[in-house]
SEVEX-939526 format. One record per atom (N, C-alpha, C): residue number from 0; atom name; y, x, z. Coordinates in steps of 0.05 Angstrom, whole numbers, plus 5000, padded with zeros to 4 digits. Example, Ala and Ser with C-alpha at 12.3 -4.5 7.8 and 13.67 -1.06 7.14 Angstrom:
// SEVEX-939526
i|at|y|x|z
0|N|4886|5264|5156
0|CA|4910|5246|5156
0|C|4934|5264|5156
1|N|4955|5257|5142
1|CA|4979|5273|5143
1|C|5001|5258|5157
***
This chain:
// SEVEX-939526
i|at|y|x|z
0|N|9887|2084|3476
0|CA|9869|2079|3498
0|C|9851|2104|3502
1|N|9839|2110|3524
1|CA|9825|2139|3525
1|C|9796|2122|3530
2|N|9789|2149|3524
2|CA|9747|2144|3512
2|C|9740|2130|3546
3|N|9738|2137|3572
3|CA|9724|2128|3591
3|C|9742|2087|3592
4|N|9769|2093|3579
4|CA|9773|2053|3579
4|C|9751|2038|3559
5|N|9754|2052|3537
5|CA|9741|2047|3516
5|C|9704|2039|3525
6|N|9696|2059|3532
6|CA|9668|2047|3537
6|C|9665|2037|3567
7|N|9681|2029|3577
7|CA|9686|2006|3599
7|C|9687|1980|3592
8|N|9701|1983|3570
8|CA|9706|1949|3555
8|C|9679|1947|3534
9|N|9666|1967|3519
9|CA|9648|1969|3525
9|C|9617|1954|3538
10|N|9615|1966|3554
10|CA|9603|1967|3574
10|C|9601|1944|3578
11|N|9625|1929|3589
11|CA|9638|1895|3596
11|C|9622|1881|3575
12|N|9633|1885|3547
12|CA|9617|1870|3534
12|C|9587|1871|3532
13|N|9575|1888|3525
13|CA|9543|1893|3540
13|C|9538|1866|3554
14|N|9549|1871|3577
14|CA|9547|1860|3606
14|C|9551|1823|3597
15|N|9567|1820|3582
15|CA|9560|1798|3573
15|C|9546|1779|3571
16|N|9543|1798|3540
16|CA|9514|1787|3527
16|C|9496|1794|3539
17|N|9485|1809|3552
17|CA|9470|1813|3574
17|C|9460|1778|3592
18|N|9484|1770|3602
18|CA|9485|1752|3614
18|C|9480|1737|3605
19|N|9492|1728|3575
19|CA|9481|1707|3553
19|C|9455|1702|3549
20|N|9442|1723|3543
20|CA|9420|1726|3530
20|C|9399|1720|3562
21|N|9403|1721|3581
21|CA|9393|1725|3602
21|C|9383|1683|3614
22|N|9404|1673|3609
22|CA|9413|1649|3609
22|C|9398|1627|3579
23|N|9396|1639|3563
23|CA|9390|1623|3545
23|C|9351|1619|3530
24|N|9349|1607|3515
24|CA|9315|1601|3513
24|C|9310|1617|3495
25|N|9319|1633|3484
25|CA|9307|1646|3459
25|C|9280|1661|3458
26|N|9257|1660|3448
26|CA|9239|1673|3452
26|C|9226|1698|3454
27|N|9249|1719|3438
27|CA|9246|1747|3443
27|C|9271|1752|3466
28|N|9273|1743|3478
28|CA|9298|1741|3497
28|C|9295|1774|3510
29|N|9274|1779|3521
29|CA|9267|1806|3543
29|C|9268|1822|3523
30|N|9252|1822|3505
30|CA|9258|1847|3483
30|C|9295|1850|3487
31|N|9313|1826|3474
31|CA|9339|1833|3467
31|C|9354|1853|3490
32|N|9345|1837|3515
32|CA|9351|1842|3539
32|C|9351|1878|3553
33|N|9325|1878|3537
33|CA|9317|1921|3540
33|C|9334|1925|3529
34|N|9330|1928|3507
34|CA|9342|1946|3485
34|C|9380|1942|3497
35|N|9395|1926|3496
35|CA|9420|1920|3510
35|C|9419|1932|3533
36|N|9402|1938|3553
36|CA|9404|1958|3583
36|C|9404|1986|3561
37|N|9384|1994|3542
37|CA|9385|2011|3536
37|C|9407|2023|3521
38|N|9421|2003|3512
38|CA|9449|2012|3492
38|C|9473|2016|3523
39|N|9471|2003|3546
39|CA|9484|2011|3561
39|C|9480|2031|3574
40|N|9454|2048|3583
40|CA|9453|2066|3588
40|C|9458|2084|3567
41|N|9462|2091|3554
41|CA|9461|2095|3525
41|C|9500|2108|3520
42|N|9510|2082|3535
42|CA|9535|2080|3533
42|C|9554|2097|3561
43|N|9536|2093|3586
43|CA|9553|2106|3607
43|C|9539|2145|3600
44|N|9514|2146|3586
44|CA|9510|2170|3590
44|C|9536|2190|3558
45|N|9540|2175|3541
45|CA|9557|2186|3531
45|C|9587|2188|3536
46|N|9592|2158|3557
46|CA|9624|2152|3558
46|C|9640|2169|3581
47|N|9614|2168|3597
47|CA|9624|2165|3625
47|C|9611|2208|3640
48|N|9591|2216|3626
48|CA|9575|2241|3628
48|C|9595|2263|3619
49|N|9611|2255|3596
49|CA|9631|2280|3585
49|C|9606|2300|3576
50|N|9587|2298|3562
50|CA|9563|2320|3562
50|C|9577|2333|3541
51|N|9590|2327|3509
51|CA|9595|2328|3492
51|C|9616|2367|3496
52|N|9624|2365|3525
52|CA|9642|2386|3539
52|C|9622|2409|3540
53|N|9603|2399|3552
53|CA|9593|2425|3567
53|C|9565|2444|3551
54|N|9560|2456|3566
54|CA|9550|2481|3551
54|C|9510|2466|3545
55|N|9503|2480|3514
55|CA|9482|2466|3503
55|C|9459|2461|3528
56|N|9467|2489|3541
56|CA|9436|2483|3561
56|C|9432|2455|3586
57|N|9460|2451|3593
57|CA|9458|2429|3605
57|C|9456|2400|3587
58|N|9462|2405|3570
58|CA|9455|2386|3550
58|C|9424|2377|3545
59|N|9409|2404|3542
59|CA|9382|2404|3537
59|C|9373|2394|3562
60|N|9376|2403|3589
60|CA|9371|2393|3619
60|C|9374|2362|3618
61|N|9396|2345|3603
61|CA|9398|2311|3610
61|C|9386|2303|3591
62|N|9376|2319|3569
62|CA|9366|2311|3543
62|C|9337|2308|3563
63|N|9322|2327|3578
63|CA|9291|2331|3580
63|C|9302|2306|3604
64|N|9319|2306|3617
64|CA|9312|2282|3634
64|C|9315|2248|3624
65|N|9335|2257|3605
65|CA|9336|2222|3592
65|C|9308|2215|3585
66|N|9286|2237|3573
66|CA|9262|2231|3557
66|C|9239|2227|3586
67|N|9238|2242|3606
67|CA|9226|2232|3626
67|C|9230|2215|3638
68|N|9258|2203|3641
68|CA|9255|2174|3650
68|C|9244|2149|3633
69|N|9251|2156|3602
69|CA|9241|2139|3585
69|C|9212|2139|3584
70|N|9188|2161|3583
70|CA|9163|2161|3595
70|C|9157|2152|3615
71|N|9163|2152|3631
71|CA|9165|2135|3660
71|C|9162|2108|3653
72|N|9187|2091|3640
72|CA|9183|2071|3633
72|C|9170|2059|3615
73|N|9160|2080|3599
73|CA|9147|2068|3581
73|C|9120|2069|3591
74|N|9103|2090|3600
74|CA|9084|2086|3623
74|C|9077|2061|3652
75|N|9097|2060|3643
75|CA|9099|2035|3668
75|C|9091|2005|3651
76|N|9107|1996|3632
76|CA|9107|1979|3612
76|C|9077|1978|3600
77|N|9067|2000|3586
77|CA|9038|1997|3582
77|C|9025|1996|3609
78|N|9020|1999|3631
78|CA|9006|1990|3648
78|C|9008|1963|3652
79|N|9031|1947|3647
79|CA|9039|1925|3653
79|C|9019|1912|3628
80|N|9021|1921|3606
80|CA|9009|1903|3585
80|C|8990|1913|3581
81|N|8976|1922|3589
81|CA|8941|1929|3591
81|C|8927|1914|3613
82|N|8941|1909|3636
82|CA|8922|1901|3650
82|C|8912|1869|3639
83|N|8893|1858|3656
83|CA|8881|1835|3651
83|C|8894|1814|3670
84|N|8894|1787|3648
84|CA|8912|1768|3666
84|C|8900|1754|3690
85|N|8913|1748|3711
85|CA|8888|1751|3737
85|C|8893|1716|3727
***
């Protein structure tokens, strides 16, 4: 099977439990729920990017952007949990 089937099926499964977990009462449910978007992004940026090919500097380029989007979100998230409950 070649690597882009591989983290398609992958991916699928993600997408799953994704769904599962989305559906069901469990109490850390949203935590499980990140972290699983995050193993799937996680998963198309290695499966599907081919970065592993190309030359270090572009590497360093998706590296500084994977980390500013993750600041972003994580900036966003503490605003969310700092403010006061109206």
């Amino acid at each position: 099977m070649s690597a882009r089937l591989l983290s398609y099926l992958g991916l699928l499964a993600l997408l799953g439990v994704s769904i599962a977990l989305a559906t069901s009462r469990l109490p850390y449910r949203d935590i499980l729920i990140m972290l699983l978007a995050g193993a799937q992004a996680l998963g198309v940026l290695l499966g599907f990017t081919r970065l592993q090919d190309e030359s270090p500097l572009l590497r360093l380029c998706a590296l500084a952007a994977w980390f500013f989007v993750f600041l972003l979100l994580l900036l966003t998230l503490l605003d969310l949990l700092t403010r006061a409950p109206v």
